[in-house]
N, CA, C, O and CB atoms as a CASP TS submission, in Angstrom:
PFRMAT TS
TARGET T0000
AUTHOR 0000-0000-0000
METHOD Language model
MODEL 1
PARENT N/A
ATOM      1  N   UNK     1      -9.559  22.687  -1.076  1.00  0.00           N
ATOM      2  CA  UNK     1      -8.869  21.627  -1.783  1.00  0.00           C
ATOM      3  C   UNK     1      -7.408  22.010  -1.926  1.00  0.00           C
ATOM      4  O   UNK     1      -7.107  23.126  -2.348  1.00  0.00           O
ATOM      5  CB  UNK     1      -9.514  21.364  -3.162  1.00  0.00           C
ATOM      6  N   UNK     2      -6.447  21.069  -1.571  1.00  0.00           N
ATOM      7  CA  UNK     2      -5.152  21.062  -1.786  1.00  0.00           C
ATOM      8  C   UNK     2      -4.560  20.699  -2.907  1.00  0.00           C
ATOM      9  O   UNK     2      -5.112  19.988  -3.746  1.00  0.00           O
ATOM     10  CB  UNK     2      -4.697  20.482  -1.032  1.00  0.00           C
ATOM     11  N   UNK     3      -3.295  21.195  -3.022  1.00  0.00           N
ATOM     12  CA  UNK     3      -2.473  20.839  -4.272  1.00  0.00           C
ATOM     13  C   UNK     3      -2.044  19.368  -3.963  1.00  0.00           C
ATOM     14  O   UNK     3      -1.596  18.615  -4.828  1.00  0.00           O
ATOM     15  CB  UNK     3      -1.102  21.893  -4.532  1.00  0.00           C
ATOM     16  N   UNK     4      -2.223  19.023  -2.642  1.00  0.00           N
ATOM     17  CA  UNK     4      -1.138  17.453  -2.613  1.00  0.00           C
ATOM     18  C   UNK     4      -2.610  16.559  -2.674  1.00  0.00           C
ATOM     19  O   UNK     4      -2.650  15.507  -2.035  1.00  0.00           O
ATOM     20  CB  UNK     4       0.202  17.030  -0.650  1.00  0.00           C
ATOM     21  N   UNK     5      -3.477  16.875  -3.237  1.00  0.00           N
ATOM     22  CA  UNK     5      -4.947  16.099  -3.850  1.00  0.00           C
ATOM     23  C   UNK     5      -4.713  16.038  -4.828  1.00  0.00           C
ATOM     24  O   UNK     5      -5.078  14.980  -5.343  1.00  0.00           O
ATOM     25  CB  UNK     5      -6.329  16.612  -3.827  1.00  0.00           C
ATOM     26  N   UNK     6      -4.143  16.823  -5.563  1.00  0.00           N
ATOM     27  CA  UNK     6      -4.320  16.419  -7.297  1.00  0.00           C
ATOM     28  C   UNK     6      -3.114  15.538  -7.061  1.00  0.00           C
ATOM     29  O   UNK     6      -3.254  14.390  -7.484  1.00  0.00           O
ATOM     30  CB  UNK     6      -4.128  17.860  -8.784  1.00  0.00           C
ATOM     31  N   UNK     7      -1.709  15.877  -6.355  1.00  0.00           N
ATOM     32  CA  UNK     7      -0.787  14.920  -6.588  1.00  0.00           C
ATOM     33  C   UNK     7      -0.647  13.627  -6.230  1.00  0.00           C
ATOM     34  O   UNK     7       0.168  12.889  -6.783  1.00  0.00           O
ATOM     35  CB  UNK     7       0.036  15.287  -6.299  1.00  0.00           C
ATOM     36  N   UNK     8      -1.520  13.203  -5.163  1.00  0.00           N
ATOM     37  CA  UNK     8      -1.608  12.133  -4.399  1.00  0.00           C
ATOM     38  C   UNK     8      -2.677  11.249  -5.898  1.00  0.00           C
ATOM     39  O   UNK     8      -2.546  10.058  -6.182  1.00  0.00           O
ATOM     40  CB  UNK     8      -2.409  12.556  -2.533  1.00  0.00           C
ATOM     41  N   UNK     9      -3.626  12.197  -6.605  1.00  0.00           N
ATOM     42  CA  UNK     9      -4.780  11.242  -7.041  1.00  0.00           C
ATOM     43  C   UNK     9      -3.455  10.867  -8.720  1.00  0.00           C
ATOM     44  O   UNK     9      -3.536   9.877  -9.448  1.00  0.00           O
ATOM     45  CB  UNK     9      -6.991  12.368  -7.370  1.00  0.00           C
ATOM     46  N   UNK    10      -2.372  12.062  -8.862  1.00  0.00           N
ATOM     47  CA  UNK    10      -1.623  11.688 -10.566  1.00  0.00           C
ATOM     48  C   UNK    10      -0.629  10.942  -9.633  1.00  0.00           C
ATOM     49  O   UNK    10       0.231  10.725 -10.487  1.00  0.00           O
ATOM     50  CB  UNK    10      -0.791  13.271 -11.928  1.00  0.00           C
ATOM     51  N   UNK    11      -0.162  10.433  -8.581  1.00  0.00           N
ATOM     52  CA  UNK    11       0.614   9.499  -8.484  1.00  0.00           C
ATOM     53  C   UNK    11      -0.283   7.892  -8.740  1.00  0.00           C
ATOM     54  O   UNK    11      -0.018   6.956  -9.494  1.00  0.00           O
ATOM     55  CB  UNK    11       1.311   9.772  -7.076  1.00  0.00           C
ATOM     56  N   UNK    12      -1.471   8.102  -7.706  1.00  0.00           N
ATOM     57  CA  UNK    12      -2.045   6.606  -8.196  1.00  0.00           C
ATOM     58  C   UNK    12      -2.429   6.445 -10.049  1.00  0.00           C
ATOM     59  O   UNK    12      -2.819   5.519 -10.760  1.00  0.00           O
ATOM     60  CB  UNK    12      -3.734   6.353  -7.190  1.00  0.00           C
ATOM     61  N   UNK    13      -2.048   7.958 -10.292  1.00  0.00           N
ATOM     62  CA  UNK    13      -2.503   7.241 -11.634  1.00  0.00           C
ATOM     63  C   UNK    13      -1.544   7.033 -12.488  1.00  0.00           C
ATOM     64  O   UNK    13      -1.898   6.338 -13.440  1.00  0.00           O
ATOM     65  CB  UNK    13      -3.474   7.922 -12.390  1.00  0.00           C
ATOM     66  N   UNK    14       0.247   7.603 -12.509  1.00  0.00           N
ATOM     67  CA  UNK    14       0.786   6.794 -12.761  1.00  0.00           C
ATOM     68  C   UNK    14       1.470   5.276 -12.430  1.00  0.00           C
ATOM     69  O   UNK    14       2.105   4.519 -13.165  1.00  0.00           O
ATOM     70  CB  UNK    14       1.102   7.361 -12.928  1.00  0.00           C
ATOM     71  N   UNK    15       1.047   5.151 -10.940  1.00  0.00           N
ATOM     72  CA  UNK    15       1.534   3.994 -10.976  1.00  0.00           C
ATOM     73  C   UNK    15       0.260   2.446 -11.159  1.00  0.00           C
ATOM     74  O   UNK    15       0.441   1.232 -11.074  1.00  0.00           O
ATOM     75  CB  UNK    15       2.407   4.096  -9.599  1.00  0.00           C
ATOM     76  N   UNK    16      -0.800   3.173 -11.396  1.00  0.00           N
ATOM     77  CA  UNK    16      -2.066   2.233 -12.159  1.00  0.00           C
ATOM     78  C   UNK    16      -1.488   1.955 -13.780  1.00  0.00           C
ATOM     79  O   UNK    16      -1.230   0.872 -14.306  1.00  0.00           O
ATOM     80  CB  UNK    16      -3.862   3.303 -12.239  1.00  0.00           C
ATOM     81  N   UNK    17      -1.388   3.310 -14.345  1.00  0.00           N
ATOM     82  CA  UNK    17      -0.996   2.641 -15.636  1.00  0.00           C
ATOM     83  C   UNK    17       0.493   2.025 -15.765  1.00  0.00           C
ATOM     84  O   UNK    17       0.677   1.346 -16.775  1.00  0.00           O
ATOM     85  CB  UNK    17      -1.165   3.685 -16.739  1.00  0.00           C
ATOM     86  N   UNK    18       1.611   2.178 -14.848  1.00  0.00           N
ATOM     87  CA  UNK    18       2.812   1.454 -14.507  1.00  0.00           C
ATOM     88  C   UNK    18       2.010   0.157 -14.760  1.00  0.00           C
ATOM     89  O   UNK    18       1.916  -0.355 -15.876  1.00  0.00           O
ATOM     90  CB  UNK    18       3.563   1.726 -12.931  1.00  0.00           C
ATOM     91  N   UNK    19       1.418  -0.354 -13.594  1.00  0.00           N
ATOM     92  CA  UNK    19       1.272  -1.591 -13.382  1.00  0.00           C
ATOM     93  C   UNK    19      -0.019  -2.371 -14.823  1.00  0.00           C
ATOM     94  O   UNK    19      -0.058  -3.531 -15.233  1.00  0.00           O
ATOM     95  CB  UNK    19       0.752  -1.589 -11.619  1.00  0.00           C
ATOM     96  N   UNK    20      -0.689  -1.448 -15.142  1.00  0.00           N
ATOM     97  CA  UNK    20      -1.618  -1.912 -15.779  1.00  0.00           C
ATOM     98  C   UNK    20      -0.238  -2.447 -17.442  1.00  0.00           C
ATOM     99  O   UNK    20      -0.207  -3.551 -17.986  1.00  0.00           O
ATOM    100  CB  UNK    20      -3.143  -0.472 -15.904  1.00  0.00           C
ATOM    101  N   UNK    21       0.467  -1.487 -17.719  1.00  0.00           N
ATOM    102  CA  UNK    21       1.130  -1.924 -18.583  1.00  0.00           C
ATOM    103  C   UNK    21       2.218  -2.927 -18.912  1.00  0.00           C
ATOM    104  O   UNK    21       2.633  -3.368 -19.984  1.00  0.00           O
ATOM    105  CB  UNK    21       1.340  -1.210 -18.785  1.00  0.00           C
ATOM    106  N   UNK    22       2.562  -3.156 -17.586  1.00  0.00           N
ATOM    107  CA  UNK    22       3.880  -4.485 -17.192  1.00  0.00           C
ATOM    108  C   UNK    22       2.756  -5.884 -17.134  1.00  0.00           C
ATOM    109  O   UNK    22       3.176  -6.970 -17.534  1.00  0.00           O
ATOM    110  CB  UNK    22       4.960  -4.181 -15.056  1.00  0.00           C
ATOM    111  N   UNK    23       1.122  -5.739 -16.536  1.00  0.00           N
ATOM    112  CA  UNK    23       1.177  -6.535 -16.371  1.00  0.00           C
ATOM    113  C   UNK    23      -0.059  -7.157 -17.769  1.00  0.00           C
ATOM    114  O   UNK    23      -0.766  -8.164 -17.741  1.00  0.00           O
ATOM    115  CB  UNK    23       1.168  -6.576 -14.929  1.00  0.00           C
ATOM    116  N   UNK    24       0.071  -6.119 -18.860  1.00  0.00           N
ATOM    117  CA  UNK    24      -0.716  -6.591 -19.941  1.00  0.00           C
ATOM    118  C   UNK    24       0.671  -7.400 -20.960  1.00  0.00           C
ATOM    119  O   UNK    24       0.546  -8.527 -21.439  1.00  0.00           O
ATOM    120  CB  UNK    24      -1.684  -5.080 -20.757  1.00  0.00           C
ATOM    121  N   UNK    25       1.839  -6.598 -21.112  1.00  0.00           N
ATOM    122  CA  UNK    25       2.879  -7.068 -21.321  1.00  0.00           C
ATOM    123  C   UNK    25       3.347  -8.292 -21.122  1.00  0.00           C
ATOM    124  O   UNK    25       3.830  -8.985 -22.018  1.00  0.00           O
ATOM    125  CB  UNK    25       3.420  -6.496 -20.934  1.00  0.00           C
ATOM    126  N   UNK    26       3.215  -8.679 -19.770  1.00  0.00           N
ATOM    127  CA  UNK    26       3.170  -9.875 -19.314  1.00  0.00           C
ATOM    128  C   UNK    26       1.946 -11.127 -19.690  1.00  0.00           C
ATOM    129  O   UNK    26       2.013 -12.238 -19.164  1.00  0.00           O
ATOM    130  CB  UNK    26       3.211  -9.542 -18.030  1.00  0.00           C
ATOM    131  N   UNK    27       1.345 -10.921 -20.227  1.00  0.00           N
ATOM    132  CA  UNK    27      -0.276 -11.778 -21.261  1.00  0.00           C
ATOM    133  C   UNK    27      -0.995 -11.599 -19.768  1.00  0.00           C
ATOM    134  O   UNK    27      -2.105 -12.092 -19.964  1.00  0.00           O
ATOM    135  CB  UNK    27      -0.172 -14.203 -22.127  1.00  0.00           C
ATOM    136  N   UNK    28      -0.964 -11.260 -18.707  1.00  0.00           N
ATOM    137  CA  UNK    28      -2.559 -10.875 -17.699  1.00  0.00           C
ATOM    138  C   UNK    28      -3.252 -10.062 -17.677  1.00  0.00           C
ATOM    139  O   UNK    28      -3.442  -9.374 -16.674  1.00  0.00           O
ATOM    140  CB  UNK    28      -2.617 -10.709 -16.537  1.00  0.00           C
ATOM    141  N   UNK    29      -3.973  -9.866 -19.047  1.00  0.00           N
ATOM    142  CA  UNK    29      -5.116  -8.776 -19.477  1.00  0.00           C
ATOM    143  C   UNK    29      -6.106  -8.736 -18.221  1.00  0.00           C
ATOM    144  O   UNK    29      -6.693  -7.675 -18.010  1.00  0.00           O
ATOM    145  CB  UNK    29      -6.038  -9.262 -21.002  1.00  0.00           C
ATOM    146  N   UNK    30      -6.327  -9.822 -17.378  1.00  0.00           N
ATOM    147  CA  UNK    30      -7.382  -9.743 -16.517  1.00  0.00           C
ATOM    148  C   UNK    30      -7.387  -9.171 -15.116  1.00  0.00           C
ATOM    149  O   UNK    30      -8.373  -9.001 -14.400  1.00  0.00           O
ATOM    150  CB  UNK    30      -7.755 -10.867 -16.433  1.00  0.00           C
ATOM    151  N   UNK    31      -5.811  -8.835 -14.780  1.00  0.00           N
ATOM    152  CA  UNK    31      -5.610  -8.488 -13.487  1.00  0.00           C
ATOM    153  C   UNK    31      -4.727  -7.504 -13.862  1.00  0.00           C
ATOM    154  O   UNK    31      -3.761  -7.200 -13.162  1.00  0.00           O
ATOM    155  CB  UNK    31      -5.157  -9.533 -12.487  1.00  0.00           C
ATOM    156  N   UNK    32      -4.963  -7.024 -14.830  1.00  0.00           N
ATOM    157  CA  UNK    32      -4.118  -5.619 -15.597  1.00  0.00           C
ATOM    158  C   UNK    32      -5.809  -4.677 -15.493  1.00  0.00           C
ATOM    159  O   UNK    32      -5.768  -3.495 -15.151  1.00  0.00           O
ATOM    160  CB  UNK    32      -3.229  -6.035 -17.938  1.00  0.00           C
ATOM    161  N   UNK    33      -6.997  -5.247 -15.772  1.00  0.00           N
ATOM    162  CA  UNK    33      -8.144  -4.818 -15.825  1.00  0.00           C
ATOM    163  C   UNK    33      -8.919  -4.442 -14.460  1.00  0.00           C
ATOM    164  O   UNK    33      -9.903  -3.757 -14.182  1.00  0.00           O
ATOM    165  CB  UNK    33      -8.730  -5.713 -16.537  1.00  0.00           C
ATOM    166  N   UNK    34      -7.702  -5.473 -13.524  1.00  0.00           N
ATOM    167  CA  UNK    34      -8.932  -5.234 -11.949  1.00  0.00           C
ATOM    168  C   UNK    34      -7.759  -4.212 -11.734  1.00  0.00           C
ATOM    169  O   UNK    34      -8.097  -3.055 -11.486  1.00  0.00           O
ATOM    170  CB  UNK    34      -9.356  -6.882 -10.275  1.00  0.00           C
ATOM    171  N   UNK    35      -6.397  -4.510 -11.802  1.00  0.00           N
ATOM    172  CA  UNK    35      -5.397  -3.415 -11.416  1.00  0.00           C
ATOM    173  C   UNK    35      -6.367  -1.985 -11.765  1.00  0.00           C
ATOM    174  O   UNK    35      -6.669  -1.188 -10.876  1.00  0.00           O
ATOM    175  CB  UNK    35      -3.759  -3.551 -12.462  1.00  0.00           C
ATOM    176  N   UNK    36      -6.655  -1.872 -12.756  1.00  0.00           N
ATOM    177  CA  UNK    36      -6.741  -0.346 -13.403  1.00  0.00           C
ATOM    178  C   UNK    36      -8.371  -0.123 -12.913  1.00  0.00           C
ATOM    179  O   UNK    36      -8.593   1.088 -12.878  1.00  0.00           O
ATOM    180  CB  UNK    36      -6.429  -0.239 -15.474  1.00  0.00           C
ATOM    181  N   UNK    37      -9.549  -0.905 -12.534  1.00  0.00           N
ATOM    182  CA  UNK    37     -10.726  -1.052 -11.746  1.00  0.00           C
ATOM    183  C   UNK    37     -10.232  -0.737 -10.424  1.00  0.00           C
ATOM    184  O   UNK    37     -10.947   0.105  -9.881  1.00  0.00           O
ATOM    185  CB  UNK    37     -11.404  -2.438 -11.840  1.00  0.00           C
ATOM    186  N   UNK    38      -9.157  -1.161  -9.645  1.00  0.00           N
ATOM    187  CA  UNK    38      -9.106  -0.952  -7.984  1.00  0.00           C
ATOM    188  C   UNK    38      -8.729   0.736  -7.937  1.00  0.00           C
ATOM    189  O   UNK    38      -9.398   1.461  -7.201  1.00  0.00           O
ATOM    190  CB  UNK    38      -7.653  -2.110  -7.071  1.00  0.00           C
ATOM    191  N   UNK    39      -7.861   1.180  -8.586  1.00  0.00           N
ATOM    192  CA  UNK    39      -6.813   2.476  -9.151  1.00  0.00           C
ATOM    193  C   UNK    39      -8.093   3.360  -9.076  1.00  0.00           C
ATOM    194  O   UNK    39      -8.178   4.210  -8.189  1.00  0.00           O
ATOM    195  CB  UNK    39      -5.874   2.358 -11.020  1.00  0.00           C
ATOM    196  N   UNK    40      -9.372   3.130 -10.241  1.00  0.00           N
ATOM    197  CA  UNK    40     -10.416   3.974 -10.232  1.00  0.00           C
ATOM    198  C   UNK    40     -11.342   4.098  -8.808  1.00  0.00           C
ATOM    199  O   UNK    40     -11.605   5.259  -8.494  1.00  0.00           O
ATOM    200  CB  UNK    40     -11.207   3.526 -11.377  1.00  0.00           C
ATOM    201  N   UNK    41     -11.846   3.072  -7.947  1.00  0.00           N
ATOM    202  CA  UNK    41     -12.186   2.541  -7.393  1.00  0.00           C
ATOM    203  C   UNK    41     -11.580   3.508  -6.338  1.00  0.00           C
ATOM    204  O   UNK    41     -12.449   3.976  -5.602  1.00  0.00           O
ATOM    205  CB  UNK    41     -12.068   1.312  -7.645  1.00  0.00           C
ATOM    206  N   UNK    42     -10.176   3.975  -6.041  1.00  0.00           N
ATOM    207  CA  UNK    42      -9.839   4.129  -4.795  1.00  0.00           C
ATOM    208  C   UNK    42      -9.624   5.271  -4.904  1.00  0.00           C
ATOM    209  O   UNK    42      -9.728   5.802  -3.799  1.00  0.00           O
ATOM    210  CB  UNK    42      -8.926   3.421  -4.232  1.00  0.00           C
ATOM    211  N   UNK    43      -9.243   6.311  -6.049  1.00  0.00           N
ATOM    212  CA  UNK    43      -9.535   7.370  -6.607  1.00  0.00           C
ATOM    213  C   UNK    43     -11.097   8.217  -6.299  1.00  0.00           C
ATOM    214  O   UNK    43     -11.067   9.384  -5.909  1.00  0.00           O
ATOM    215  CB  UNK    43      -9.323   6.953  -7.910  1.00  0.00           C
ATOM    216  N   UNK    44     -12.261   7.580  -6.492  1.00  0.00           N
ATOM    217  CA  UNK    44     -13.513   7.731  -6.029  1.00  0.00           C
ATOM    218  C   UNK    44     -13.831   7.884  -5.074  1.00  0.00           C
ATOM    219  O   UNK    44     -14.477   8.868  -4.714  1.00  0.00           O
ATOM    220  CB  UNK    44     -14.095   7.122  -6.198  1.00  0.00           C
ATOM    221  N   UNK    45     -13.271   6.417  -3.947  1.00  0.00           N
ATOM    222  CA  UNK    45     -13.323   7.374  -2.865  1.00  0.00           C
ATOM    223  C   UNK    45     -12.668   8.285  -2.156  1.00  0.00           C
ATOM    224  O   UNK    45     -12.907   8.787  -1.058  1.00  0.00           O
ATOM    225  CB  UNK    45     -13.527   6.990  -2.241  1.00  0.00           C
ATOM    226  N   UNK    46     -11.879   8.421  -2.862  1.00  0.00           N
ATOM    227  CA  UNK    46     -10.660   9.555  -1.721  1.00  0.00           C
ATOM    228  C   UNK    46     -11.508  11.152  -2.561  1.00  0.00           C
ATOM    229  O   UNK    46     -11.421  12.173  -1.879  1.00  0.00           O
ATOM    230  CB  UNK    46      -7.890   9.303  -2.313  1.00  0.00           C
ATOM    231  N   UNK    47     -12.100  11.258  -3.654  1.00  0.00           N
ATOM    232  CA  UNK    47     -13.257  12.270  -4.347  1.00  0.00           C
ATOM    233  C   UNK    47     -14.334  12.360  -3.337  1.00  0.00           C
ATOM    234  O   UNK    47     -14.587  13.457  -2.839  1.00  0.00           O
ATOM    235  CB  UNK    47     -13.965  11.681  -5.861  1.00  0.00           C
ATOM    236  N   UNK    48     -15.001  11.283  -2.986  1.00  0.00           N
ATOM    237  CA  UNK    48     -16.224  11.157  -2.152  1.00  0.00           C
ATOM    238  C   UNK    48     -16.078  11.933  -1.164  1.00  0.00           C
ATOM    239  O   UNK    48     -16.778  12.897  -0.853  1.00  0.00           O
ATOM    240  CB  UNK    48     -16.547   9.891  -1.670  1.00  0.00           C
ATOM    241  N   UNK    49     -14.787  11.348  -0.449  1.00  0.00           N
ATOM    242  CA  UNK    49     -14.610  11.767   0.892  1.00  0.00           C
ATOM    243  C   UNK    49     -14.547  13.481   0.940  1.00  0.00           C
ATOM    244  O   UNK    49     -15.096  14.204   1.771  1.00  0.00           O
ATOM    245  CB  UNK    49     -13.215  11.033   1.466  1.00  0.00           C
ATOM    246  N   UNK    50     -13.814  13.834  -0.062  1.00  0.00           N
ATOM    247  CA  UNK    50     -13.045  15.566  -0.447  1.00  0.00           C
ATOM    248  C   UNK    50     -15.034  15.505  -0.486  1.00  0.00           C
ATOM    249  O   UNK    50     -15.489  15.780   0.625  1.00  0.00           O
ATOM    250  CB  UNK    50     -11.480  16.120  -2.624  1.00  0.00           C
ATOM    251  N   UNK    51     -15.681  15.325  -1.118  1.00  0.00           N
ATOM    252  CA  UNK    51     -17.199  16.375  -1.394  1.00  0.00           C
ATOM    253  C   UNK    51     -17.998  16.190  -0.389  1.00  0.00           C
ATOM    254  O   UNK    51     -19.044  16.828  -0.504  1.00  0.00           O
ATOM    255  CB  UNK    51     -18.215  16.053  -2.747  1.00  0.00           C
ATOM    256  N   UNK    52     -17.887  15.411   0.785  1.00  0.00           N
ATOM    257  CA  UNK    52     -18.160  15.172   2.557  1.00  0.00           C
ATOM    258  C   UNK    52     -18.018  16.155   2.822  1.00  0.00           C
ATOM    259  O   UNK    52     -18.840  17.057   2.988  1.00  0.00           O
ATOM    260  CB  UNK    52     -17.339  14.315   3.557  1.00  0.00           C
ATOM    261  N   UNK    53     -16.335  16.133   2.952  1.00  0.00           N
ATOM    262  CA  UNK    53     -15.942  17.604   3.646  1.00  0.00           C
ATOM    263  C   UNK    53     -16.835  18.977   2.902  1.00  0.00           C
ATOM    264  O   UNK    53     -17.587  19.824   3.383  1.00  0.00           O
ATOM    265  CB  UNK    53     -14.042  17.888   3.363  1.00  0.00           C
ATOM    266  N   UNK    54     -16.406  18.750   1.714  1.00  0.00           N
ATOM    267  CA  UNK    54     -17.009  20.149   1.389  1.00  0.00           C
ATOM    268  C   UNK    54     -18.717  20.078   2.124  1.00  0.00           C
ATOM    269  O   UNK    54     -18.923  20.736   3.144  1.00  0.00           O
ATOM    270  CB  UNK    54     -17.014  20.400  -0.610  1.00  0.00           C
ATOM    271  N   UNK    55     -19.660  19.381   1.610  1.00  0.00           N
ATOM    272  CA  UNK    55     -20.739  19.288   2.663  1.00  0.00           C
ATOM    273  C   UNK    55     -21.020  19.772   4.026  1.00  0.00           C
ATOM    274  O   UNK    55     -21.905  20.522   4.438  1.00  0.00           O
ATOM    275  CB  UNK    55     -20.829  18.291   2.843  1.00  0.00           C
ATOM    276  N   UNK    56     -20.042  19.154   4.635  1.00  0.00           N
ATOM    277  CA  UNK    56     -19.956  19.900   6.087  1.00  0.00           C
ATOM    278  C   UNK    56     -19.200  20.732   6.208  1.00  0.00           C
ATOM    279  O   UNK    56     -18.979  20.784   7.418  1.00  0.00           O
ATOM    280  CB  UNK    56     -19.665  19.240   7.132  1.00  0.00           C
ATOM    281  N   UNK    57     -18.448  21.687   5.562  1.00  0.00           N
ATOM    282  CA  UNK    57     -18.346  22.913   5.464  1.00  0.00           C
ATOM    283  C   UNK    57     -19.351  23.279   5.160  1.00  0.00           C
ATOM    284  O   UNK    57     -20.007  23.621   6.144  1.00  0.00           O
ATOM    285  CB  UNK    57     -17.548  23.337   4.833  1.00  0.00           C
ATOM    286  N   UNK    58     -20.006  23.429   3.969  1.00  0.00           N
ATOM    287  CA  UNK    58     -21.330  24.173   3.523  1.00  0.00           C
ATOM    288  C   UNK    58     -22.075  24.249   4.634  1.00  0.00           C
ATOM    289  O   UNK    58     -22.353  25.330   5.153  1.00  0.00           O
ATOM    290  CB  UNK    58     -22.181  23.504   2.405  1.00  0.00           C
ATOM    291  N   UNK    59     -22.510  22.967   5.153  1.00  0.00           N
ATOM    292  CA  UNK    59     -23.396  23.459   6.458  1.00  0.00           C
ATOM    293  C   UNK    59     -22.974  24.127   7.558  1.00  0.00           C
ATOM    294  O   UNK    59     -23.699  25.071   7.871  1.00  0.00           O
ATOM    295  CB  UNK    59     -23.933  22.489   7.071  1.00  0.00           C
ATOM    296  N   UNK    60     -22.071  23.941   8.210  1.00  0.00           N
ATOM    297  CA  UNK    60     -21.309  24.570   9.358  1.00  0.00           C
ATOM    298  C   UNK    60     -21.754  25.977   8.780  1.00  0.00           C
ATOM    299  O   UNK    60     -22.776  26.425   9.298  1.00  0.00           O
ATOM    300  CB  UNK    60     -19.484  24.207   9.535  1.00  0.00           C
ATOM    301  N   UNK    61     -21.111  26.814   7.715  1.00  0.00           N
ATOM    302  CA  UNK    61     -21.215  28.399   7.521  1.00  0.00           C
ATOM    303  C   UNK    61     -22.853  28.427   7.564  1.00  0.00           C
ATOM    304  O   UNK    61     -23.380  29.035   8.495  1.00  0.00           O
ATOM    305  CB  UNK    61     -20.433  29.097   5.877  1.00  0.00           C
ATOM    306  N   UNK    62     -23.531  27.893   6.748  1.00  0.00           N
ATOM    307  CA  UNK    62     -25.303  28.236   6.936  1.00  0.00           C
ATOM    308  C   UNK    62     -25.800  28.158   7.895  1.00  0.00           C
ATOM    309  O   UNK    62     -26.730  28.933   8.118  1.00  0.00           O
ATOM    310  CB  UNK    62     -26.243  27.538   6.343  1.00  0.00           C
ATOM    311  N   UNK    63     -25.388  27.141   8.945  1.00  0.00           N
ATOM    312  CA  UNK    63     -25.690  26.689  10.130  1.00  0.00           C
ATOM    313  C   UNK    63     -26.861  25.611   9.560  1.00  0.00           C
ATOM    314  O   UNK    63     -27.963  25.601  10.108  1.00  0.00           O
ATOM    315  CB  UNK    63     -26.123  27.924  11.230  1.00  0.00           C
ATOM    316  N   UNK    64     -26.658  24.985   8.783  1.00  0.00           N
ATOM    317  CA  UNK    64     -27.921  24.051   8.787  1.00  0.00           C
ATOM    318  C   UNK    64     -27.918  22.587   9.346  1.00  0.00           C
ATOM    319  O   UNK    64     -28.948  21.912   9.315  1.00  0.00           O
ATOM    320  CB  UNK    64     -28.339  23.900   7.407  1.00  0.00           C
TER
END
């Protein structure tokens, strides 16, 4: 795991709560809510993908 993983996942997360806060500010509680749902959403999988890899590392060294 890399350092530009944690930074890549605290940039989407300041600019989720950027946007989640301009656009509650603005009275669209509801697309301030999918904003900050897509943010998690895409966060997860870019996690998923990182515990793949680790997976097929694990197997590659066991040979399984």
């Amino acid at each position: 795991m890399s350092v530009d993983l944690i930074f890549q996942i605290a940039a989407i997360g300041i600019l989720v709560s950027v946007l989640n806060q301009v656009l509650i500010r603005s009275g669209r509680e509801e697309q301030a809510m999918m904003t900050t749902l897509a943010g998690l959403i895409f966060v997860l999988l870019i996690i998923v993908r990182q515990i793949s890899m680790l997976f097929e590392t694990v197997k590659s060294v066991f040979g399984l």
